[in-house]
LOLUM-527688 format. One line per field, with one value per residue (C-alpha): residue number from 1; residue in one letter; z, x, y. Coordinates in Angstrom, 2 decimals, decimal comma, always signed. Example, Ala and Ser with C-alpha at 12.3 -4.5 7.8 and 13.67 -1.06 7.14 Angstrom:
<sites>
pos = [1:2] .
code = [A:S] .
up = [+7,80:+7,14] .
east = [+12,30:+13,67] .
north = [-4,50:-1,06] .
</sites>
This chain:
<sites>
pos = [1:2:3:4:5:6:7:8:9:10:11:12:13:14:15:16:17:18:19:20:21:22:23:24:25:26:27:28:29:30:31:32:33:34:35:36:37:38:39:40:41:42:43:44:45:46:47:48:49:50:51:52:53:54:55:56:57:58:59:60:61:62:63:64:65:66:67:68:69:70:71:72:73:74:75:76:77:78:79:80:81:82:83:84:85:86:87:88:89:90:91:92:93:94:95:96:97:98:99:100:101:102:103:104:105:106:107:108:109:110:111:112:113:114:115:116:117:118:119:120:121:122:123:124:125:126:127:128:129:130:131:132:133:134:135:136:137:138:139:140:141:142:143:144:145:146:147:148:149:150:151:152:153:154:155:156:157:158:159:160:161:162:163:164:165:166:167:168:169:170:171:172:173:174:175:176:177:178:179:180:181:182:183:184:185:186:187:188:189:190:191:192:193:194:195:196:197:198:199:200:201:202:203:204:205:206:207:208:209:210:211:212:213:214:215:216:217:218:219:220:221:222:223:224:225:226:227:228:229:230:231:232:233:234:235:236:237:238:239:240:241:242:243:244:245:246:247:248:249:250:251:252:253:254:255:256:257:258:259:260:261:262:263:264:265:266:267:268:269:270:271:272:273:274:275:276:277:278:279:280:281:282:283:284:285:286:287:288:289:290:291:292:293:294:295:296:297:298:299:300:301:302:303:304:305:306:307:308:309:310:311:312:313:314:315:316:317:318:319:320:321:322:323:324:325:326:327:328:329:330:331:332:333:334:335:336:337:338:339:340:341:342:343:344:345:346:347:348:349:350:351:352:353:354:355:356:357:358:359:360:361:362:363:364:365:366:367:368:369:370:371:372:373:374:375:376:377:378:379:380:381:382:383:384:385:386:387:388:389:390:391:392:393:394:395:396:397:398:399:400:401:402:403:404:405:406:407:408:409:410:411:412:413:414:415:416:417:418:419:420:421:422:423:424:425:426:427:428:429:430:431:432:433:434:435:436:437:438:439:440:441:442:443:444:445:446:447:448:449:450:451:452:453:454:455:456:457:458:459:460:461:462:463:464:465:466:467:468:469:470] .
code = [X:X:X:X:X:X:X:X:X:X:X:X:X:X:X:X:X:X:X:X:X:X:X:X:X:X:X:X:X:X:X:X:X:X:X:X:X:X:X:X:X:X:X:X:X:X:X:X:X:X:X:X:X:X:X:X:X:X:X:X:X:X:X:X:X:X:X:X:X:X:X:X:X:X:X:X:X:X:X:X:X:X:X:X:X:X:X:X:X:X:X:X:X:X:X:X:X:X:X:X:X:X:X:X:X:X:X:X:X:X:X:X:X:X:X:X:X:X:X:X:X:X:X:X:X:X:X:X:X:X:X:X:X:X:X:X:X:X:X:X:X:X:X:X:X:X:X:X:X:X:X:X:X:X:X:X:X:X:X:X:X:X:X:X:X:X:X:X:X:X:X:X:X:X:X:X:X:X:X:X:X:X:X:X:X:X:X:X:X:X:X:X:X:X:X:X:X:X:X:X:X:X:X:X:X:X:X:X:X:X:X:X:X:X:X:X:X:X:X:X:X:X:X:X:X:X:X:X:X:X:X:X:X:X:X:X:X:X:X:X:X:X:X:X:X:X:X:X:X:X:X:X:X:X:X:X:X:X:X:X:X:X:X:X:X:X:X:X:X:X:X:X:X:X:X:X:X:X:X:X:X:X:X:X:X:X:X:X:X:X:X:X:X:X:X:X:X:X:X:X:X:X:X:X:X:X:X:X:X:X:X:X:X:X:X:X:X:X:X:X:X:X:X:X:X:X:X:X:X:X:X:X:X:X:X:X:X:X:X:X:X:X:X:X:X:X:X:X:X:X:X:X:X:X:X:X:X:X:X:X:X:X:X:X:X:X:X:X:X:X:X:X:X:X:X:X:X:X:X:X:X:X:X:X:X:X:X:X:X:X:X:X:X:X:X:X:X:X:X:X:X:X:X:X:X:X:X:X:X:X:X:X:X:X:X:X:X:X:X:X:X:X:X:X:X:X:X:X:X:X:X:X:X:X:X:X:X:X:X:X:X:X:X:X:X:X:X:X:X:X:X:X:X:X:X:X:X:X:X:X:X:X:X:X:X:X:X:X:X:X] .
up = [+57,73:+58,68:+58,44:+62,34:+63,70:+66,27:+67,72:+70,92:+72,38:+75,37:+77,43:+80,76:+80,77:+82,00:+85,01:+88,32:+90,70:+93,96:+95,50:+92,06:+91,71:+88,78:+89,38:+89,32:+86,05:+84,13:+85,65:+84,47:+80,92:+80,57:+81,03:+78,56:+75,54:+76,48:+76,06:+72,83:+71,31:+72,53:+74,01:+77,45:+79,63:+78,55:+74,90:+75,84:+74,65:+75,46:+76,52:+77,11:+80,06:+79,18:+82,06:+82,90:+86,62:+88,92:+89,92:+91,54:+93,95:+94,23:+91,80:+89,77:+88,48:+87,59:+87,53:+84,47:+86,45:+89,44:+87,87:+86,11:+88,25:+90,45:+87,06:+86,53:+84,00:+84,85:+83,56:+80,07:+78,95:+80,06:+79,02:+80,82:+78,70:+79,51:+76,90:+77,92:+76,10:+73,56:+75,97:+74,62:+71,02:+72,01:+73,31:+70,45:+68,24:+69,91:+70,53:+66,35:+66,19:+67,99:+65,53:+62,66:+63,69:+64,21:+67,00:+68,49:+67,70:+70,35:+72,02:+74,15:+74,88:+77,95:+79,44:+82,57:+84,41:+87,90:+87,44:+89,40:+93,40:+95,91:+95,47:+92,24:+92,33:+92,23:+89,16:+87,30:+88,81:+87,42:+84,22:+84,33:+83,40:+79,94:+79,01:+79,77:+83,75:+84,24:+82,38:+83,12:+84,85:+81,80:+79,53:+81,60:+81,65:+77,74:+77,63:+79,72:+78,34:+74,72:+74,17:+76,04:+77,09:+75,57:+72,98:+72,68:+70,03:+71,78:+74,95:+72,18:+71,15:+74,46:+75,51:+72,13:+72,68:+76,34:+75,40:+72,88:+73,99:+78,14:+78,40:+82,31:+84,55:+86,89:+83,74:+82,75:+84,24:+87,22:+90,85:+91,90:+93,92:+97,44:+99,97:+100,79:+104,15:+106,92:+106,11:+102,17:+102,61:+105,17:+102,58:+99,88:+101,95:+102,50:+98,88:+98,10:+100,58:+99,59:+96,04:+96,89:+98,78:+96,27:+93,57:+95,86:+96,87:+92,89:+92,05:+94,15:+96,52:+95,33:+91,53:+92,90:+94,25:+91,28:+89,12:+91,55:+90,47:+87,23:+87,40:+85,13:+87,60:+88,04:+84,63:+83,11:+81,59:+78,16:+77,75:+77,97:+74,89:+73,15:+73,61:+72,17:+69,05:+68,68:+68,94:+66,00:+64,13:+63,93:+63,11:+60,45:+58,71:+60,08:+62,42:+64,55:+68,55:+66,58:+64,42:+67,48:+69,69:+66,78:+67,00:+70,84:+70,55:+68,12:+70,26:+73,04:+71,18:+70,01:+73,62:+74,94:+72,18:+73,80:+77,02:+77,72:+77,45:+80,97:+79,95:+78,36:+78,07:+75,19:+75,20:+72,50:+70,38:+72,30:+75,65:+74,72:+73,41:+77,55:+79,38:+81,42:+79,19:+80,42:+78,03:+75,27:+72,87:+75,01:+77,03:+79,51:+77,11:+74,71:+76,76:+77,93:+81,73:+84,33:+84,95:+85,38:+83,16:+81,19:+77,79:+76,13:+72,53:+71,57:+68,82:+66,48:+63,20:+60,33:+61,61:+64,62:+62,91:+60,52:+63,40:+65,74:+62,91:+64,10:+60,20:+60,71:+63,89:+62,61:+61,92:+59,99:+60,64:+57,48:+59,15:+62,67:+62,47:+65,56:+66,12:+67,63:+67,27:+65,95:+67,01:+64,49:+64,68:+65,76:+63,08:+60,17:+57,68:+58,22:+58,40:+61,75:+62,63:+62,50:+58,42:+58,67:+60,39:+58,17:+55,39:+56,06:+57,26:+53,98:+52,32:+53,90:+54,08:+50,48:+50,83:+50,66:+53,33:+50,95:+51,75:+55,39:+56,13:+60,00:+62,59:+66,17:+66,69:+69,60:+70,84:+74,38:+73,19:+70,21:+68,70:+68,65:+66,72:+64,07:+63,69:+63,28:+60,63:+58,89:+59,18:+58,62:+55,10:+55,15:+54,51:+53,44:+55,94:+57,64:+56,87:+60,08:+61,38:+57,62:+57,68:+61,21:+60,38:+57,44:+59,08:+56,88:+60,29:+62,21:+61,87:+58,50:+57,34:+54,48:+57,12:+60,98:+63,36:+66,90:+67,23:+70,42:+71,75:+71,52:+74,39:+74,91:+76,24:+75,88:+78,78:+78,31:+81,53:+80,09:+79,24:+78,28:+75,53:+72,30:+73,43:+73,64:+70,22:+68,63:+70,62:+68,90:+65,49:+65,52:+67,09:+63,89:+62,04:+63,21:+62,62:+66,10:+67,43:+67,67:+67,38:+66,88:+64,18:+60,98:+57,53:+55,69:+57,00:+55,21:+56,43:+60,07:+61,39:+64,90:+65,88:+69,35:+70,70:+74,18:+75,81:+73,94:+73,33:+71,83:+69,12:+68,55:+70,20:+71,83:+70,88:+68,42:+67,15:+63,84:+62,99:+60,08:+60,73:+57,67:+58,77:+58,28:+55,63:+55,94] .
east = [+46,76:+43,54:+42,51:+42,56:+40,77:+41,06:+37,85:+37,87:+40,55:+40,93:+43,92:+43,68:+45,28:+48,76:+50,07:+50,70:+48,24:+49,54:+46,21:+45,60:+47,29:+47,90:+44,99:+42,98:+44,60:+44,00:+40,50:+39,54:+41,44:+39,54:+36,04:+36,98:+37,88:+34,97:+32,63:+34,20:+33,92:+30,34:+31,67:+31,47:+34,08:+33,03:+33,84:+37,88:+39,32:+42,81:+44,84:+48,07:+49,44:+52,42:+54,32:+57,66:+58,24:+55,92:+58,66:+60,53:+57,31:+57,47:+54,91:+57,41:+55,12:+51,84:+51,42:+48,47:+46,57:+47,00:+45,99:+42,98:+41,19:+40,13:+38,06:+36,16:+38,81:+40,28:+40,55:+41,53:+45,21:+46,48:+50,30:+52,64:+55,00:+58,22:+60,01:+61,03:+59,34:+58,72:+55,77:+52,77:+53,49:+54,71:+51,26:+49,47:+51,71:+50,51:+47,10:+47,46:+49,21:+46,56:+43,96:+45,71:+46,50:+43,17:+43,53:+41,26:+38,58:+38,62:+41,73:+43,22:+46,22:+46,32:+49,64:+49,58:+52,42:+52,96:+56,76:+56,50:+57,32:+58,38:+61,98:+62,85:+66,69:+64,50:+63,18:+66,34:+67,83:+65,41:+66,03:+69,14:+67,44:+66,66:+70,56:+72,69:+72,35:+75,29:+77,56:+75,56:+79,16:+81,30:+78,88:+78,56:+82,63:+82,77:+79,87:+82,05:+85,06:+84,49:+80,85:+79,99:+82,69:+81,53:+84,10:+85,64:+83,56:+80,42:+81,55:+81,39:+78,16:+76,92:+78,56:+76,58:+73,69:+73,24:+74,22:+71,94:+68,32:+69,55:+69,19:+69,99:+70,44:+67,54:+65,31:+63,87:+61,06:+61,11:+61,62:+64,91:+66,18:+65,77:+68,39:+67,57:+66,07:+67,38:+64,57:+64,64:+68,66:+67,09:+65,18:+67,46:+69,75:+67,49:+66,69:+70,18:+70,58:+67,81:+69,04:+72,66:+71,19:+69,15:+71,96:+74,13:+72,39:+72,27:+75,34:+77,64:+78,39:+82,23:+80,86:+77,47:+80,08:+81,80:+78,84:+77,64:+80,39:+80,05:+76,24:+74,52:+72,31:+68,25:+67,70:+67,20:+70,34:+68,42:+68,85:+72,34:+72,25:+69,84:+71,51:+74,65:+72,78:+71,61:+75,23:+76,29:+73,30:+73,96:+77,73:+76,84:+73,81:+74,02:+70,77:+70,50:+68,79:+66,18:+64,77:+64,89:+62,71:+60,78:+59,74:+58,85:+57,34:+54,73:+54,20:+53,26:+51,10:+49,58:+49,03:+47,36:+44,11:+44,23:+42,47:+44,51:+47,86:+49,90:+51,25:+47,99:+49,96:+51,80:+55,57:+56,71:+59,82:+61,71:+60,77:+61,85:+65,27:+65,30:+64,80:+67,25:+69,78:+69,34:+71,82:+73,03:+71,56:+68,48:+66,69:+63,70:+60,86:+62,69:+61,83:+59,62:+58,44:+57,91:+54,42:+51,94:+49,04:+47,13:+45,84:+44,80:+42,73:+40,47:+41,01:+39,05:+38,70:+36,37:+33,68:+33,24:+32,93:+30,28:+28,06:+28,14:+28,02:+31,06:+32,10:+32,17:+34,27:+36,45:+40,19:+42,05:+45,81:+47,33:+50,70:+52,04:+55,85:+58,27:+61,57:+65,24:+67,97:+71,18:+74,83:+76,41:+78,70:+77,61:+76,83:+74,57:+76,58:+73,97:+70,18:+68,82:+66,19:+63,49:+64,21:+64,49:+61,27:+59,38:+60,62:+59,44:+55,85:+55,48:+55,92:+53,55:+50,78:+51,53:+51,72:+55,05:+55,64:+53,79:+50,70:+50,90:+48,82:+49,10:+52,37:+52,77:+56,49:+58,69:+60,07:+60,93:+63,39:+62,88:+65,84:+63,85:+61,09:+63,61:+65,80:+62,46:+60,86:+64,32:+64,05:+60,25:+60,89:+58,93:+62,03:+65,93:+68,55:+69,78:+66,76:+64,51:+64,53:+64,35:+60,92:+59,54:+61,12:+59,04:+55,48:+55,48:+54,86:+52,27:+48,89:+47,93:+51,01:+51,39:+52,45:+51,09:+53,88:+52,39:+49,27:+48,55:+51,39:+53,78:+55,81:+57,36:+54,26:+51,47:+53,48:+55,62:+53,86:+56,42:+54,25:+51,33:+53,04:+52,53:+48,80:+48,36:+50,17:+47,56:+44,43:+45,41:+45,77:+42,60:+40,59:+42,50:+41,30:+37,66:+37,61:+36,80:+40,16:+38,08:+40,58:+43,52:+42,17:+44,33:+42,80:+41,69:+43,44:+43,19:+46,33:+48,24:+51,43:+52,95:+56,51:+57,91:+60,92:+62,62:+65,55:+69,34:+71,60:+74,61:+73,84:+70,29:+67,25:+66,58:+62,34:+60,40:+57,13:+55,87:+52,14:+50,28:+46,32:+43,52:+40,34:+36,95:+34,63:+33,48] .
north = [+95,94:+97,13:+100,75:+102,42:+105,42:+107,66:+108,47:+110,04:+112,46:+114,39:+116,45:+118,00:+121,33:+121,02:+123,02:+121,86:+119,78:+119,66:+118,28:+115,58:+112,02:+110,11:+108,12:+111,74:+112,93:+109,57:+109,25:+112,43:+112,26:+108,73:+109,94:+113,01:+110,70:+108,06:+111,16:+112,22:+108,97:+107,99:+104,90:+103,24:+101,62:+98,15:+98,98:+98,95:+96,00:+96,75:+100,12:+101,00:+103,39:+106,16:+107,13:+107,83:+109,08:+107,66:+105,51:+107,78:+108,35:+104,74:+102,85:+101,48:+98,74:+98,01:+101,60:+101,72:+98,36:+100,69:+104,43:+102,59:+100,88:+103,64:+104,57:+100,98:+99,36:+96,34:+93,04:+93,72:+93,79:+97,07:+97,61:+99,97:+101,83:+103,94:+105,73:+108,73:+111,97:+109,53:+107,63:+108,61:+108,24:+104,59:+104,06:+105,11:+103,48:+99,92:+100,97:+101,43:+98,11:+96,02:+97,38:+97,27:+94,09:+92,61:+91,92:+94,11:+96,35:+99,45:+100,17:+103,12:+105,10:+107,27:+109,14:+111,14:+112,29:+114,44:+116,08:+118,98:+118,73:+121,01:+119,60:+121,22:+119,16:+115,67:+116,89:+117,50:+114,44:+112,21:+113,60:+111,51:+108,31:+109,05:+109,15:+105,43:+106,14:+103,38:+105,65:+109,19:+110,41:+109,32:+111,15:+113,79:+114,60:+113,82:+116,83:+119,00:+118,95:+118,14:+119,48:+122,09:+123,87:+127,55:+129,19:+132,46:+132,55:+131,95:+133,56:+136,91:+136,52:+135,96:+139,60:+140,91:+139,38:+140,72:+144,06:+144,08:+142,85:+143,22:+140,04:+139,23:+136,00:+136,60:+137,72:+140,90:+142,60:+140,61:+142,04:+141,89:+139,05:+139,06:+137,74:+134,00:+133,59:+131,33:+128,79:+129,17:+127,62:+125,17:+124,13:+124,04:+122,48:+119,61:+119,01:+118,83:+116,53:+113,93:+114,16:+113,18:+110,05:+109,18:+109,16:+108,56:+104,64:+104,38:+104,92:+105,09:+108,52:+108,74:+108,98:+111,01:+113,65:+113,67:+113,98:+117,15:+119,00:+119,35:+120,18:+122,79:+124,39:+124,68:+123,14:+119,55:+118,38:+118,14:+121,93:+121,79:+119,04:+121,21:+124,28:+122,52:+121,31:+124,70:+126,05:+123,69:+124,86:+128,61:+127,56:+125,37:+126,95:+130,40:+129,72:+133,05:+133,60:+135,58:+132,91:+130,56:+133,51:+133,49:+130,27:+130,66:+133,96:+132,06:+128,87:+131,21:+133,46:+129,81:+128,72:+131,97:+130,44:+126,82:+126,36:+122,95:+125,25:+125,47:+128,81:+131,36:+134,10:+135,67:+136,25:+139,36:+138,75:+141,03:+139,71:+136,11:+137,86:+139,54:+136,65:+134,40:+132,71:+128,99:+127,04:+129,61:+130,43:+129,01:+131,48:+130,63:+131,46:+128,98:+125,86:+123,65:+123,76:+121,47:+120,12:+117,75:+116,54:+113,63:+112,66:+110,33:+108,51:+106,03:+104,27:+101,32:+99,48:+100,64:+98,58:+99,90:+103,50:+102,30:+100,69:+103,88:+106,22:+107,75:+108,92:+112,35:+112,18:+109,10:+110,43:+107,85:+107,38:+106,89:+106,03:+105,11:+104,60:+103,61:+103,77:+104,24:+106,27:+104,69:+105,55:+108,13:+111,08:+114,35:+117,24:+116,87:+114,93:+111,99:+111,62:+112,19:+109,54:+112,25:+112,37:+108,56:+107,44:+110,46:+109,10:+105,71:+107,85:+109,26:+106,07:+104,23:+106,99:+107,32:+111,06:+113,82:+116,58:+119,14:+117,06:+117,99:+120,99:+121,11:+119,05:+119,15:+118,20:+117,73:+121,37:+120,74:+123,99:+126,05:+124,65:+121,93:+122,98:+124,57:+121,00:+118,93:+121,05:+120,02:+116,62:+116,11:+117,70:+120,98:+123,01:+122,53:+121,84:+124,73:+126,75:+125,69:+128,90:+130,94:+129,20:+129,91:+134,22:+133,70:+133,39:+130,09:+127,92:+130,13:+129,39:+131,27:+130,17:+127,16:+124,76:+125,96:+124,32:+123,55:+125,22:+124,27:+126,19:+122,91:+121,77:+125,37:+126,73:+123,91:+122,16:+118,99:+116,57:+113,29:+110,29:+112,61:+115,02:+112,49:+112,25:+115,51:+116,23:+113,58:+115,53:+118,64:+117,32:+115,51:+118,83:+120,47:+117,44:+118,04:+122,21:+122,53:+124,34:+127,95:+130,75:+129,07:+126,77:+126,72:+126,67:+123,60:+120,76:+117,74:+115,68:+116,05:+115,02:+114,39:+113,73:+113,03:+111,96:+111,23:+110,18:+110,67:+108,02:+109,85:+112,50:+111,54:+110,94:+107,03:+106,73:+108,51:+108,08:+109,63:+109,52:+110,75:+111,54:+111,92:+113,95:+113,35:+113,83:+117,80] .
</sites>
């Protein structure tokens, strides 16, 4: 294998862009990253495109020949890839692959995504394609009745917990709700509507109706598997709601430093304790929100760094790893295939997880954040959220945990989120992150994930970056 590295890196910051396209997000996150490196258009031998939901807006193919070309690139290969959250570390991974490989000497991954629309139910819907869609109604049931359904147990703690930090449905501090006007239930009226024909033509309106009534609400039905996770967690290991605010509080504080962060604001323990419970023990300041956004990174061989003099820029990646999750039973009896693919990480960068002085991991909820700190080594099982309560994972700590906010706050666009992990890492990499800069990095990690096929995530990719000489 031949040593790879990344070169150039740039992320729009997320948020919503009514008035951009796809082919405006990638245009603009390509011309970022060619300025980075130093390099022109013509240096791109090959690129692949992240991007999962463009085809529900209807470019369901060649959708990286078609984002691209508005910005000059065209007749090299250009690979589309769908993998759920897990998009834009597929991407890099091949972009890695092809260099590695020898195949060629500059390559690039870009991911840009539009999820937000006026039609907040198409959202959610289309959420439903990163679980078995053929058999989303069958899963769904199983969820209800044997996963989700809360406990006595948890039905107490939710009582506590609400008397306790006044936590309420419509969230804390915010004006109270009005009643719905006669064109607001127009509105929603028609969403629901063009939701249940698009499912309905799909699969079927007899199972569509079926599937209707056992929805969860104004949320993507991810948070409902995360929130179950979580409740497993705090059963098994003793886990609390505070360690998982903790972990949210800090990814926002994070964010409010990183001008690429959808959400610059910061969100007090207390407050993330008082906001609306979305999936217990999951409030809204616990997860990820909707968005758009783009990123992307150059990437090339050793030779190409020593003829542009790139040195100083050059991060090396010492390991990409890909991979999928396996069928197994749920709990925690069995590796997940975060500690698998790390493991394999480590080994091949020929490092161990003390190495790693900086990660960016998936944390479309909190919860996640406090499993994957687990599984990538830097702490015991079970004590995920010990280490976050212990300032161990904020950025003076020994291991700074999502710097850039992560996805809780940073903004999780789909296709774009892996690129945007590796854009932080190498800015880390580089000592150019400005306030929220953590100290002395010498080795990075990134982990993300997408999709869930049974107790486990489908993709993840697993990368370990090297920076330059200082």
């Amino acid at each position: 294998m031949n040593d790879v590295y990344v070169i150039g890196v740039d992320t729009l910051r997320f948020g919503k862009y009514p008035e951009k396209s796809i082919k405006d997000l990638a245009a603009e996150t390509v011309t970022g990253c060619l300025q980075d490196a130093g390099l022109e258009k013509k240096d791109i031998q090959a690129l692949w495109f992240s991007n999962s939901g463009w085809g529900d807006s209807g470019q369901s193919m060649i959708r990286g020949q078609v984002a691209l070309r508005r910005s000059g690139i065209q007749e090299i290969p250009i690979t589309n890839v769908e993998n759920a959250c897990a998009g834009g570390a597929t991407a890099f991974h091949h972009a890695w692959m092809a260099v590695a490989g020898g195949l060629h000497e500059v390559t690039m991954a870009v991911g840009a995504e539009k999820l937000y629309r006026d039609n907040a139910k198409a959202v959610f819907a289309g959420f439903l394609g990163a679980i078995d869609f053929e058999a989303c109604l069958e899963i769904v049931k199983g969820l209800e009745g044997v996963q989700f359904r809360l406990s006595e147990e948890d039905e107490v703690q939710i009582r506590r917990f609400r008397e306790k930090y006044g936590a309420a449905r419509s969230g804390k501090g915010k004006q109270p709700s009005r009643k719905r006007g006669f064109t607001s239930r127009i509105k929603e009226a028609r969403d629901a509507l063009v939701v249940a024909i698009m499912l309905g033509e799909k699969m079927g309106y007899g199972p569509m109706r079926e599937l209707v009534s056992y929805s969860k609400g104004d949320h993507s039905p991810f948070m409902d598997v995360y929130g179950f996770a979580a409740r497993q967690h705090m059963k098994t290991f003793g886990s609390t709601v505070e360690q998982m605010a903790h972990i949210a509080s800090k990814n926002h504080f994070n964010s409010s430093l990183n001008p690429n962060a959808q959400y610059r604001f910061q969100v007090p323990l207390d407050q993330v304790l008082a906001d609306r419970l979305v999936s217990w023990p999951l409030t809204r300041s616990m997860c990820a929100p909707i968005g758009d956004g783009a990123a992307s990174a150059l990437l090339c061989s050793e030779a190409v760094v020593n003829r542009r003099g790139l040195r100083r820029q050059a991060v090396k990646v010492r390991a990409s790893v890909l991979g999928s999750g396996r069928e197994r039973s749920i709990g925690f009896e069995e590796p997940e295939i975060g500690e698998r693919l790390s493991r394999l990480a480590y080994e091949r960068a020929g490092v161990s997880p003390r190495d790693i002085r900086v990660a960016e991991v998936h944390d479309a909820t909190a919860y996640g954040e406090l499993r994957q700190v687990e599984n990538l080594g830097f702490c015991p099982p079970g004590e995920g959220g010990v280490l976050a309560q212990s300032e161990a994972t904020g950025l003076g700590g020994n291991i700074p945990v999502n710097p850039s906010g992560g996805l809780i706050s940073r903004g999780h666009p789909i296709g774009a989120s892996g690129l945007a992990q590796i854009h932080e890492l190498v800015t880390q990499l580089r000592g150019r992150a400005g306030k929220r800069q953590v100290n002395d990095p010498t080795l990075a990690l990134a982990e993300n994930g997408g999709g869930a096929l049974g107790a486990e995530e489908a993709a993840m990719g697993i990368h370990i970056l090297e920076g330059p000489p200082r």
